[in-house]
C-alpha positions in Angstrom: -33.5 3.1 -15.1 -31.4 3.0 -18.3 -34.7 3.3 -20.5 -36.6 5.6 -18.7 -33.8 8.1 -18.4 -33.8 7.4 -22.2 -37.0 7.9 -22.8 -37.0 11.3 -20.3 -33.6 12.6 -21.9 -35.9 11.9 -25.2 -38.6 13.8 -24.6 -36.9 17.2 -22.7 -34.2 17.0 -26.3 -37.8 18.2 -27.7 -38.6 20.6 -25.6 -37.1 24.0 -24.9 -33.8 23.4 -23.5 -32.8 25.7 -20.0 -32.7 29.5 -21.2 -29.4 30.9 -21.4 -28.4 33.8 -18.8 -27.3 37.0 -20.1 -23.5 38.1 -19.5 -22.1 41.0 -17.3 -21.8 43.4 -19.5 -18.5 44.4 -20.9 -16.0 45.8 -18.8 -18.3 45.0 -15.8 -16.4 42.3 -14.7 -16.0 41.4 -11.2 -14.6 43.3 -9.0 -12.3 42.0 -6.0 -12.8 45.3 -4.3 -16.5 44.6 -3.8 -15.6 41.4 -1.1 -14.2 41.4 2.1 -11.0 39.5 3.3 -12.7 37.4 5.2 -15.5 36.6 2.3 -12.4 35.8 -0.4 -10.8 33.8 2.8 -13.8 31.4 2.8 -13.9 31.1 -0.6 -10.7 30.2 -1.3 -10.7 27.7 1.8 -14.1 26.3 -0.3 -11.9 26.3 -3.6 -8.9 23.5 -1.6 -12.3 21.5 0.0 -13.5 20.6 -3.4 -10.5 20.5 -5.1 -10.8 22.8 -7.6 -7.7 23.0 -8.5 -7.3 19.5 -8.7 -9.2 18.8 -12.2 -9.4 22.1 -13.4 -5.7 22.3 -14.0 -3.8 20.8 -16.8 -0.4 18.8 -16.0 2.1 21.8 -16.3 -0.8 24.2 -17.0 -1.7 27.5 -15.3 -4.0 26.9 -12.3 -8.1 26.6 -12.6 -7.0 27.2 -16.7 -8.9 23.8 -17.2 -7.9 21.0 -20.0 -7.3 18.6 -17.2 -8.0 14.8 -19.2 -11.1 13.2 -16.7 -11.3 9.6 -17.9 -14.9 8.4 -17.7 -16.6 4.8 -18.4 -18.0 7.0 -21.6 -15.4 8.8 -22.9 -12.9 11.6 -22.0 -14.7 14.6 -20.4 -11.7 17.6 -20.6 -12.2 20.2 -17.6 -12.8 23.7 -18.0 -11.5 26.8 -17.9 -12.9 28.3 -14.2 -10.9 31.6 -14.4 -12.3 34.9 -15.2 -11.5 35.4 -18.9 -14.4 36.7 -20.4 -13.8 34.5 -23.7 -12.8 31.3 -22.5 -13.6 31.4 -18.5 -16.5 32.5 -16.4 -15.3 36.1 -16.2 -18.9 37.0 -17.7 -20.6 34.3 -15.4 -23.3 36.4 -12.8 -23.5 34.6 -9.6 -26.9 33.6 -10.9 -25.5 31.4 -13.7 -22.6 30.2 -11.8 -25.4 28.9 -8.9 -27.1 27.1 -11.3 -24.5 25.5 -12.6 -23.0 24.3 -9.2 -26.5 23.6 -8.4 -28.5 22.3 -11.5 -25.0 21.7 -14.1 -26.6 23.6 -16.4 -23.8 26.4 -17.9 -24.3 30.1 -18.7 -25.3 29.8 -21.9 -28.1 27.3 -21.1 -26.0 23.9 -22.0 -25.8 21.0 -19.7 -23.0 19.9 -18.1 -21.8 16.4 -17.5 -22.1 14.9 -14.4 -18.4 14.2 -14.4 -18.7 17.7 -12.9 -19.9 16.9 -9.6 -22.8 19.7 -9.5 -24.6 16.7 -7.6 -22.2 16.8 -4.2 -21.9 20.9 -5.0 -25.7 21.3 -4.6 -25.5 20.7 -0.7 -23.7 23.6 -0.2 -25.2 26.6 1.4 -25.6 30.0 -0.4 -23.1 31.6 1.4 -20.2 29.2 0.8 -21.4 29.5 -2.7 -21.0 33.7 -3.2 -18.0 33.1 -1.4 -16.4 31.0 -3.8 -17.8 32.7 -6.7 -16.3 35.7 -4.9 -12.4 34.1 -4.9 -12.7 32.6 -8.5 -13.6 35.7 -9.9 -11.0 37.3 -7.9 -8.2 35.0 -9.2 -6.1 35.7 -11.9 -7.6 35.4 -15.6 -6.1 33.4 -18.1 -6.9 33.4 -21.8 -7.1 29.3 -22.5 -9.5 27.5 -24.5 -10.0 23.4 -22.5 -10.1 20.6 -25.3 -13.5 20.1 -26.6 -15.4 17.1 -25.0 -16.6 14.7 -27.5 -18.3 11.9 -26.5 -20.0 9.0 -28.5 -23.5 8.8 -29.6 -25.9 9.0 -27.8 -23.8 10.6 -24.7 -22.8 13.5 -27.2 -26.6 14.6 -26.9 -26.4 17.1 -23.7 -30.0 17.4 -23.5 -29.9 13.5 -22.4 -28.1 14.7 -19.5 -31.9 15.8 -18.1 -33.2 13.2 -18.2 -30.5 11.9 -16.2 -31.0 14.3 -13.8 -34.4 14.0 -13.1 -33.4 10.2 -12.1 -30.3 10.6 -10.0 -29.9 14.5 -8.9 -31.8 16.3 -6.0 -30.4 20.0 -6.3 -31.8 20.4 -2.1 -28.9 22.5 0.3 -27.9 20.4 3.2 -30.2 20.5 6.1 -28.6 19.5 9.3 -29.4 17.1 11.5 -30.6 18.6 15.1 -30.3 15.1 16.5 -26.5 15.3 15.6 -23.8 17.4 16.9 -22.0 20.4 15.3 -19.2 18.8 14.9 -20.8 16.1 13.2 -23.1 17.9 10.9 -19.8 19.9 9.4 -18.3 16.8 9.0 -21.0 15.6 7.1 -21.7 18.9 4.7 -18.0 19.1 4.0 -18.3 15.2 2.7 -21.0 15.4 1.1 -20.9 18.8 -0.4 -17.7 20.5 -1.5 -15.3 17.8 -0.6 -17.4 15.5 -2.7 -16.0 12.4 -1.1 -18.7 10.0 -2.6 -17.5 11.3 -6.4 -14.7 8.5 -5.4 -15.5 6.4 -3.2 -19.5 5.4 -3.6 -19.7 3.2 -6.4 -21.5 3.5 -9.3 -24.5 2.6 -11.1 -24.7 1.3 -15.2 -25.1 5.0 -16.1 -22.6 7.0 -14.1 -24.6 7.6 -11.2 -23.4 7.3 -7.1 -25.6 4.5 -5.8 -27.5 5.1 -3.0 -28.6 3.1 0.5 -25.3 0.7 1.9 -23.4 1.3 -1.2 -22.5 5.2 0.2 -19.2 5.8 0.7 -18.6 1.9 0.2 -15.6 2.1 -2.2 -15.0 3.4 -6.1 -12.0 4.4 -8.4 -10.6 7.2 -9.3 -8.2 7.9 -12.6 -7.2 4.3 -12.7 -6.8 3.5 -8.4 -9.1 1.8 -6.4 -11.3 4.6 -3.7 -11.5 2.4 -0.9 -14.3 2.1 1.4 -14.2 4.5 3.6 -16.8 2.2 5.8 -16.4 -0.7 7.8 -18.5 -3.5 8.7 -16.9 -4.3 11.6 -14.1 -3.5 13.5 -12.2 -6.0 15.8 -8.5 -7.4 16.6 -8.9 -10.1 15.0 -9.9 -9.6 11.7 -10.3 -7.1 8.8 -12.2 -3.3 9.4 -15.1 -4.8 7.3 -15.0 -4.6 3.6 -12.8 -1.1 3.8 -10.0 -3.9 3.4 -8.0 -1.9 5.8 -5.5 -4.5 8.0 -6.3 -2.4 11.2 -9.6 -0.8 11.9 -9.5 3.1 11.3 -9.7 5.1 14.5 -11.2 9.0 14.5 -7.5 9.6 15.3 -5.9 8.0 13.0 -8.0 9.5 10.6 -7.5 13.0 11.0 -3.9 12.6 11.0 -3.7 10.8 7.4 -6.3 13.6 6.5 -4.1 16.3 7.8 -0.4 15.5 7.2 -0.8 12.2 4.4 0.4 10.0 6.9 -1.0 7.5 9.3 1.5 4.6 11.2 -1.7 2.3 11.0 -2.3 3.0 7.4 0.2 4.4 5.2 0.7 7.1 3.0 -1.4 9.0 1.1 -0.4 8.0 -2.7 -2.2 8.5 -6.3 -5.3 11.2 -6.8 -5.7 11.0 -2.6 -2.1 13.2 -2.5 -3.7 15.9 -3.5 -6.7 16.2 -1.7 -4.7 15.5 1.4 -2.2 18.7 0.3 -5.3 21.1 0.2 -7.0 19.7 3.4 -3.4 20.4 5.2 -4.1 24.0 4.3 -8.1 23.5 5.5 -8.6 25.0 9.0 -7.7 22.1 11.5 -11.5 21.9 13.0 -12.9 21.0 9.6 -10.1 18.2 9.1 -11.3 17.1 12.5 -15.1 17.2 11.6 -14.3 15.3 8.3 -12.9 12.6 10.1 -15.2 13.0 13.1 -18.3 12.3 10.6 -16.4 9.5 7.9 -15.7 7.6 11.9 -19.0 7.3 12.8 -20.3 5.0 10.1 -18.3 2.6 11.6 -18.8 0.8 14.3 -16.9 2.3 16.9 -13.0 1.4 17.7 -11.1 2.0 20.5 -7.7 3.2 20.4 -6.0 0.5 22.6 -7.2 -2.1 20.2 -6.2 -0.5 17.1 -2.4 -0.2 18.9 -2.8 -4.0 19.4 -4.2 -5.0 16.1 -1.5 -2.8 14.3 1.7 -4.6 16.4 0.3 -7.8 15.5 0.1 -7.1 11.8 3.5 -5.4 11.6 5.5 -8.4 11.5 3.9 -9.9 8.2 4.2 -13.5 7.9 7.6 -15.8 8.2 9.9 -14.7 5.8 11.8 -17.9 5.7 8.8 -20.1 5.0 8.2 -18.3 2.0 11.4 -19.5 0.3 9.8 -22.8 -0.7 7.0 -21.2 -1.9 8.1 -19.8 -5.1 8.9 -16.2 -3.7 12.8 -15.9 -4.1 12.9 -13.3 -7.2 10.4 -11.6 -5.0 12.2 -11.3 -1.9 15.4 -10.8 -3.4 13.9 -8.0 -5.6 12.2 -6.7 -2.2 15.6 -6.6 0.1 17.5 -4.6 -2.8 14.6 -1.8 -3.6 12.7 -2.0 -0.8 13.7 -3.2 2.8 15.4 -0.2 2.9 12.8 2.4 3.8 10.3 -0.4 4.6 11.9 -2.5 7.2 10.3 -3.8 9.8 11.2 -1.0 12.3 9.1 1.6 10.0 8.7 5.1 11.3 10.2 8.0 10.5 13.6 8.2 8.8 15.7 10.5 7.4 14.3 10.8 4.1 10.7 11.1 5.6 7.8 8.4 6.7 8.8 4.4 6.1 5.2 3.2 5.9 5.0 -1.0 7.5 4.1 -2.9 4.6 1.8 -4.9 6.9 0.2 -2.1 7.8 -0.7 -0.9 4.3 -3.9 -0.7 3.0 -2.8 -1.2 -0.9 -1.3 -4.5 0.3 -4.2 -6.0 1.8 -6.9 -4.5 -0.9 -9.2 -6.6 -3.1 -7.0 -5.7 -6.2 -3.4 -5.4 -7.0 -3.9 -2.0 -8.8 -3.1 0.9 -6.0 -0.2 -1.4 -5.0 1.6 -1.7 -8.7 0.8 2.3 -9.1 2.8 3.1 -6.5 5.7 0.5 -6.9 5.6 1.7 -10.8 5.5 5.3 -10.3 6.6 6.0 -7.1 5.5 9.2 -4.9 7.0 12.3 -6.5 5.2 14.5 -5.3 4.4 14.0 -1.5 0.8 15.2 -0.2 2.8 17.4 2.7 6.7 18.0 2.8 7.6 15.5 5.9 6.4 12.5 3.6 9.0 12.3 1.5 9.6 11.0 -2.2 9.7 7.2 -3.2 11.4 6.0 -6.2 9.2 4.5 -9.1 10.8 1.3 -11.0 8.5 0.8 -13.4 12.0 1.1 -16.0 13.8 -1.1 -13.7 11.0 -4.1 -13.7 9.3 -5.6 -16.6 5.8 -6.8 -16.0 7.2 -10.4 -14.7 9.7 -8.8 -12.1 6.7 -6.3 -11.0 4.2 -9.6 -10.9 7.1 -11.3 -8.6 8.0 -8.3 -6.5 3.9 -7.4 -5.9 3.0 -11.4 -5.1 5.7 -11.6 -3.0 4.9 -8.1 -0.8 1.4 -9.8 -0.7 2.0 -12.9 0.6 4.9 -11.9 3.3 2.9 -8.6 4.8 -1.1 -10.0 4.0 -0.7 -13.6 4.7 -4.3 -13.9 5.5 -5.3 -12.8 2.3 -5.8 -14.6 -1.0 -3.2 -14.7 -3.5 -3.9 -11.7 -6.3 -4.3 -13.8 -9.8 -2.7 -12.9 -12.7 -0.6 -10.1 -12.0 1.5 -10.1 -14.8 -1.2 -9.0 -17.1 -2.5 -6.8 -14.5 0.8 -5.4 -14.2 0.2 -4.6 -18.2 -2.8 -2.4 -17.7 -1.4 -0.9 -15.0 1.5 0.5 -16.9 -0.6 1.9 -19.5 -2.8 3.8 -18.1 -1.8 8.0 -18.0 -2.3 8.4 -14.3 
């Protein structure tokens, strides 16, 4: 695949490249006036599904402004600016060229775009979500900021490769639904796949940056540094794992649409890491497309019935014996566990005053393949909760050095996942933990 989209990208680089598309003139920008409320509505409603916002604001910057750092396998890809400055924006974008770049990620001015951009999940979307978000980005504030060049290495620098790629891995088709489906499940499924770009995350990817295809949909990424888990199970049962989503208890459609909706699930855990924000702007998505979302993401799963989730989830609670672990060489562990964090995750959990108090047992980061998500959030904390009723957890990456963190994680893993294999080498990963940006 690696040579033929080579050889592909080769041969479009030598011939005419797309054609740019001529500006609005100027002082013909667009005009707000010319929407209705309800057309700006659905665009900006569009805007929180995919997240916009998300990776096209800088830390601190002014929204959609772009210069948001996107950290690729090939380099740093810097976001763009998406408002509508004429100069440095897409305030001279038609809806033509702003179509084919959601569509084909080719820009205005007849460059390719990166497939960091995820014109492949935006393509699904139907040509009326599309003017409708073109409609509320262009009727957004403008702001006058060039993004950060992207430079990558040779031979990715060469844009025109990018075609090549796409004739491989893209298909530009709008969803069609399924008639053998329901409604309810056919949103689901365009709101996944299309704006919400689920798979961008969590479908892993091929040698060259592409979402693989067949079983591998949906079956678990990364994302800035965290570990996407899968968002489908195997199987689902009391007695063991939900399949190779390494979630303790299997996910109901319930349980679901609450994390989705308010950050938090009892079963689960909180919503930590580049998944806060998503969950903020799908708390302020109308609640039937939360409940499709979750409607569609439950049924590639086998299904689960409530009463068995309840039980799986009060027999994981508990963790393992706390006292046998003292021979085990867990004491710094524990004793650095009961000072930081037996207060707001005790084994009562819940709510408290100063929000949820997630069950250890119960959390997906503790029972996951990898240590990673689990030493993000114990080095950075949560500072800024997905929805208010969360509330903030303390970071102590300056309290702990890589040996306490290694202590503290190994023991958290062994008291609450005691079925699960001990996570090697945490010290070091520890390390590259703390040096990532995000």
């Amino acid at each position: 695949g690696g040579v033929a989209g080579g050889l592909i990208g080769l041969a479009c680089s030598m011939l005419p490249g797309p054609a740019s598309i001529a500006p609005l003139p100027a002082g013909a920008n667009a005009d707000a006036s010319a929407w209705s409320a309800a057309m700006l509505e659905r665009g900006r409603q569009i805007a929180i599904a995919g997240d916009c916002a998300v990776c096209h604001t800088a830390p601190g910057g002014a929204t959609n402004a772009g210069g948001f750092a996107l950290e690729t396998p090939f380099g740093t890809v810097w976001s763009t600016n998406i408002t509508p400055d004429r100069e440095t924006g897409i305030g001279a974008w038609t809806y033509e060229a702003f179509a084919r770049a959601m569509r084909q990620g080719i820009a205005r001015d007849g460059r390719h775009l990166y497939p960091a951009f995820p014109y492949t999940s935006f393509a699904r979307m139907s040509d009326a979500d599309m003017m409708s978000l073109y409609a509320w980005l262009m009727s957004q504030p403008a702001v006058k900021q060039a993004a950060p060049e992207t430079k990558l290495p040779f031979p990715m620098n060469q844009r025109r490769l990018v075609a090549g790629w796409n004739w491989l891995f893209h298909d530009d088709a709008q969803y069609a639904p399924d008639p053998q489906r329901s409604a309810l499940w056919n949103r689901g499924k365009y709101l996944v796949d299309g704006a919400g770009h689920c798979g961008a995350c969590h479908t892993p990817r091929n040698a060259l940056g592409a979402e693989k295809g067949g079983f591998a949909y949906l079956a678990g990424g990364s994302a800035e540094g965290w570990d996407a888990p899968s968002l489908v199970a195997t199987h689902a049962g009391t007695n063991s794992k939900a399949g190779k989503s390494g979630a303790p208890v299997p996910w109901t459609e319930d349980a679901l649409f609450a994390y989705l909706r308010t950050g938090f699930s009892p079963e689960h855990g909180v919503a930590a890491g580049p998944m806060a924000p998503v969950v903020a702007g799908l708390a302020d998505l109308p609640e039937s497309d939360v409940r499709a979302i979750a409607h569609y993401i439950a049924s590639l799963s086998p299904p689960v019935e409530a009463a068995a989730a309840a039980h799986a989830a009060a027999a994981r609670a508990s963790g393992a014996n706390a006292d046998a672990l003292t021979t085990l060489g867990f004491q710094n562990g524990q004793r650095m566990f009961e000072a930081a964090c037996a207060v707001c995750h005790a084994a009562s959990g819940g709510v408290g005053h100063f929000g949820v108090r997630p069950l250890m047992g119960l959390n997906t980061s503790v029972s996951h393949a990898s240590p990673d998500n689990l030493l993000h959030v114990l080095m950075n904390g949560i500072d800024q909760p997905a929805t208010e009723g969360l509330g903030y957890m303390p970071g102590f990456k300056d309290s702990f050095d890589d040996r306490q963190m290694a202590e503290l994680a190994g023991y958290i893993r062994a008291r609450y996942a005691p079925d699960e294999p001990a996570w090697r080498d945490l010290e070091s990963a520890s390390a590259r933990v703390r040096a990532q940006t995000h």
